[in-house]
LUMLUMKE-601046 format. One line per field, with one value per residue: z, x, y of N, C-alpha, C in turn; residue number from 1; residue in one letter. Coordinates in steps of 0.1 Angstrom, whole numbers, m for minus. Layout:
LUMLUMKE-601046
n_Z: Z|...
n_X: X|...
n_Y: Y|...
ca_Z: Z|...
ca_X: X|...
ca_Y: Y|...
c_Z: Z|...
c_X: X|...
c_Y: Y|...
resi: NUM|...
resn: a|...
end
This chain:
LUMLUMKE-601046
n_Z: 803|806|819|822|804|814|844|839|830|849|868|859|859|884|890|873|891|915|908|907|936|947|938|952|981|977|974|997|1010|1020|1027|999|989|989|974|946|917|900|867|843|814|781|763|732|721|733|737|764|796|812|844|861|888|893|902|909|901|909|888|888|885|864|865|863|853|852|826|833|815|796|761|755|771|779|789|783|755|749|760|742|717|725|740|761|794|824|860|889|926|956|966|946|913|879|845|824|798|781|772|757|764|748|749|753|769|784|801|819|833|847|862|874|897|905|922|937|950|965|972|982|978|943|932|945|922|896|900|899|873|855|858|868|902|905|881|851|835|812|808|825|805|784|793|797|773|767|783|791|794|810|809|824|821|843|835|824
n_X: 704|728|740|731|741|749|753|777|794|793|806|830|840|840|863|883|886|894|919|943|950|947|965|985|980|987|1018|1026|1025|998|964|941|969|979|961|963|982|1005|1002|1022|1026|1035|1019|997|995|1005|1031|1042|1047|1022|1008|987|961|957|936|943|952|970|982|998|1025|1017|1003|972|947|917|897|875|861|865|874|876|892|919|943|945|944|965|984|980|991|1016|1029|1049|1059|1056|1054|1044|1047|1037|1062|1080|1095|1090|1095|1078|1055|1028|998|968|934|908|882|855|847|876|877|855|860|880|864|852|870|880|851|850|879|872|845|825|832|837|808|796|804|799|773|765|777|757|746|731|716|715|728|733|762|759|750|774|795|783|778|811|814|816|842|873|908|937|971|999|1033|1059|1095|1109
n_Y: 862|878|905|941|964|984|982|968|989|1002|987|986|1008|1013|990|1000|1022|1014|997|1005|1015|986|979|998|986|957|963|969|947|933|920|915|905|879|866|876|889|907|915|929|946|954|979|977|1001|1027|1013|1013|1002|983|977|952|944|912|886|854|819|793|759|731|745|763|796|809|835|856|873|894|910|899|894|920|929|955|947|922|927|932|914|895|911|912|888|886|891|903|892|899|885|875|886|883|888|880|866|856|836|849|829|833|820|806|791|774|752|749|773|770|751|762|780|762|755|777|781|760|766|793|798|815|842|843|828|856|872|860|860|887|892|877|847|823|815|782|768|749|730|735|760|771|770|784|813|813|812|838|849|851|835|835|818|821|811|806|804|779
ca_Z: 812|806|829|813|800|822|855|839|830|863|874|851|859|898|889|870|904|926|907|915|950|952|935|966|992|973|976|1015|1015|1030|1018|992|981|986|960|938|911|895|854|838|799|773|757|717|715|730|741|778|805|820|857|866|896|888|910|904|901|902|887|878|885|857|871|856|855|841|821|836|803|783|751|757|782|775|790|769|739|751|761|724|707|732|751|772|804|839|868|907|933|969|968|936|900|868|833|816|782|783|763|757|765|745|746|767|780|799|808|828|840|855|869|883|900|911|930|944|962|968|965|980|965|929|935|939|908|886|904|894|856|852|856|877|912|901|865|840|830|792|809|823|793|778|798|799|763|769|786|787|806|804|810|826|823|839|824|834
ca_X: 715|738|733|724|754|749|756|787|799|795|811|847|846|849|873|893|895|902|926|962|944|948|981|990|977|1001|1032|1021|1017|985|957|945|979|979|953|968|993|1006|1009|1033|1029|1032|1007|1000|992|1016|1043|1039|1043|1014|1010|971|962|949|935|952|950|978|976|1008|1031|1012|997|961|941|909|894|861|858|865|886|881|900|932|954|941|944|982|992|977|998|1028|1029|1062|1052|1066|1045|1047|1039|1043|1075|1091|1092|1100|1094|1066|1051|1013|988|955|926|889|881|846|853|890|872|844|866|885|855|844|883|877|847|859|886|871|832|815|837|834|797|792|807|792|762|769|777|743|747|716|726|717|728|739|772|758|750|785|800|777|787|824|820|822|855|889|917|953|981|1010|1040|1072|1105|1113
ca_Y: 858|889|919|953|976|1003|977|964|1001|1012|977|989|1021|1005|984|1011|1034|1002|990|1014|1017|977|975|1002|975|950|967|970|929|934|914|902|898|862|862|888|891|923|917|939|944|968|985|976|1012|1031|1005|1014|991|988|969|952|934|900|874|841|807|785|750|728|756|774|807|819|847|858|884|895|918|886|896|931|941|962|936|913|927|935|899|890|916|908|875|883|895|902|891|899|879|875|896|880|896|870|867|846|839|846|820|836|810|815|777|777|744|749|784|769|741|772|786|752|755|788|783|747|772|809|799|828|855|837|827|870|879|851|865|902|890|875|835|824|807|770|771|740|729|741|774|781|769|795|822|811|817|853|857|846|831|833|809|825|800|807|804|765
c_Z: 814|818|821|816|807|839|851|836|842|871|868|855|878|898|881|885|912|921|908|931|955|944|950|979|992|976|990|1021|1022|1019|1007|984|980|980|945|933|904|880|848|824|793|762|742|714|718|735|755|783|813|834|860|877|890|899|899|905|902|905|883|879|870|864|860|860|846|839|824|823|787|774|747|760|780|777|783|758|740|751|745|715|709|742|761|777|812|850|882|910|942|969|956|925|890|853|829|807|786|771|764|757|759|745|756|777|789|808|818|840|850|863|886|896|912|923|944|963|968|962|967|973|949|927|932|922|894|888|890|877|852|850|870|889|910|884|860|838|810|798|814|817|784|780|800|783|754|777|780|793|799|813|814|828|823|833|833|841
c_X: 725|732|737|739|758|754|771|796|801|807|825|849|853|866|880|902|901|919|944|957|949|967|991|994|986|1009|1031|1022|1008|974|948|956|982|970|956|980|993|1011|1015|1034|1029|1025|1009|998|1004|1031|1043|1040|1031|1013|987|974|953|944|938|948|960|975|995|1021|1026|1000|983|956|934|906|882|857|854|876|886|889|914|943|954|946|960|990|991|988|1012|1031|1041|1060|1059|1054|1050|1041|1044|1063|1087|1089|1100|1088|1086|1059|1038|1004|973|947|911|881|870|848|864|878|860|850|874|881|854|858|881|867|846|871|877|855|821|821|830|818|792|790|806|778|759|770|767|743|738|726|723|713|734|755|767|758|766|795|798|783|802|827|823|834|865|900|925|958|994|1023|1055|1080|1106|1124
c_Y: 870|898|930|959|986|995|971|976|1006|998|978|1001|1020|1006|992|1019|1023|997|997|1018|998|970|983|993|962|949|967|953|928|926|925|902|882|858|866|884|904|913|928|933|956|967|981|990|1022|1028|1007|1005|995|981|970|944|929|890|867|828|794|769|741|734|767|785|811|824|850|869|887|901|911|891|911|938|941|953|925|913|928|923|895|892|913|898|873|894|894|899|889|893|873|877|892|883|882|871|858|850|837|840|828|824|810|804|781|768|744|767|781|758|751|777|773|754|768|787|772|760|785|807|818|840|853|835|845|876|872|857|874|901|879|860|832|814|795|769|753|736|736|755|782|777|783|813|821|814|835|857|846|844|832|829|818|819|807|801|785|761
resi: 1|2|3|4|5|6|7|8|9|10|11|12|13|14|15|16|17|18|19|20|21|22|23|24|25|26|27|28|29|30|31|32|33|34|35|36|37|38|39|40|41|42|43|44|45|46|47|48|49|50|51|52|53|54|55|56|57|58|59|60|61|62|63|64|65|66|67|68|69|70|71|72|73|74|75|76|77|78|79|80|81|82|83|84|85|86|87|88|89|90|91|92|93|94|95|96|97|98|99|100|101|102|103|104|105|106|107|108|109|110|111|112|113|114|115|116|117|118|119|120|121|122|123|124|125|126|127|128|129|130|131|132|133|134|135|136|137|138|139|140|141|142|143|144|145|146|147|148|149|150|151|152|153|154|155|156
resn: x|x|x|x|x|x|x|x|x|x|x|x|x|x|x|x|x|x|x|x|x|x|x|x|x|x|x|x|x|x|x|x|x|x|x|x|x|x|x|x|x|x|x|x|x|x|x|x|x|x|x|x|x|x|x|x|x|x|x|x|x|x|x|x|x|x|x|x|x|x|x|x|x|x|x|x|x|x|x|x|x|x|x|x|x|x|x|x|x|x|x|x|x|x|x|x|x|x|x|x|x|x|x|x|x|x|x|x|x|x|x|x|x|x|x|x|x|x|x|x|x|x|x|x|x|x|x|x|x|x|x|x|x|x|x|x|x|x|x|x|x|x|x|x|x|x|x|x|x|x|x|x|x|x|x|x
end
């Protein structure tokens, strides 16, 4: 069910060059900013702020955002080590504590959420990360137990 190392390497290294190219387009309000949030955290390594674009989710007034990398990816590991966060979005900057999420069930329940709103995008890139196009609730459980969502909860 995975797809081979060498298509998701080329698929980060993408999303590496895209991603201060689509924080550009942000600051512009041009789309997808109305899908988009900018996180702002600092680095466990060298304290740095760092700024990602995220697609988003909001549920509740709680904002989430996943990790295509799962519990790899840098921001990840950053929210983990530092869970107070700044997050832009549509022209407003504010402070929130981030919950890391590794639970497969809320993570597929997110997915199912996801593609409820934004099927064909989402649909692609479930594609693209190796989940067949009529799969199981056990399988994207399965695969949901490779990434990772986080909880963005402003201040109240």
């Amino acid at each position: 069910m995975s797809p081979s190392s060498r298509s998701l390497g080329i698929m980060w290294r993408i999303m590496r060059w895209l991603n201060p190219r689509l924080l550009g387009r942000f600051r512009l309000g041009g789309k997808p900013a109305d899908l988009v949030l900018v996180l702002s955290n600092v680095g466990r390594k060298t304290g740095k702020v760092h700024k990602t674009p995220l697609q988003y989710e909001l549920v509740d007034g709680v904002y989430y955002v996943a990790s295509a990398r799962g519990r790899k990816a840098d921001w990840y590991l950053n929210i983990l080590s530092n869970p107070e966060v700044t997050v832009e979005i549509e022209g407003k900057e504010f402070p929130a504590l981030a919950e890391g999420i590794t639970d497969p069930v809320q993570i597929a329940d997110f997915f199912e959420l996801r593609l409820r709103r934004h099927p064909g995008m989402i649909k692609i890139l479930m594609r693209f990360e190796g989940l067949p196009v009529k799969y199981t609730r056990a399988e994207l459980e399965e695969f949901a137990g490779q990434k990772a969502i986080v909880a963005l909860h402003p201040p109240s």
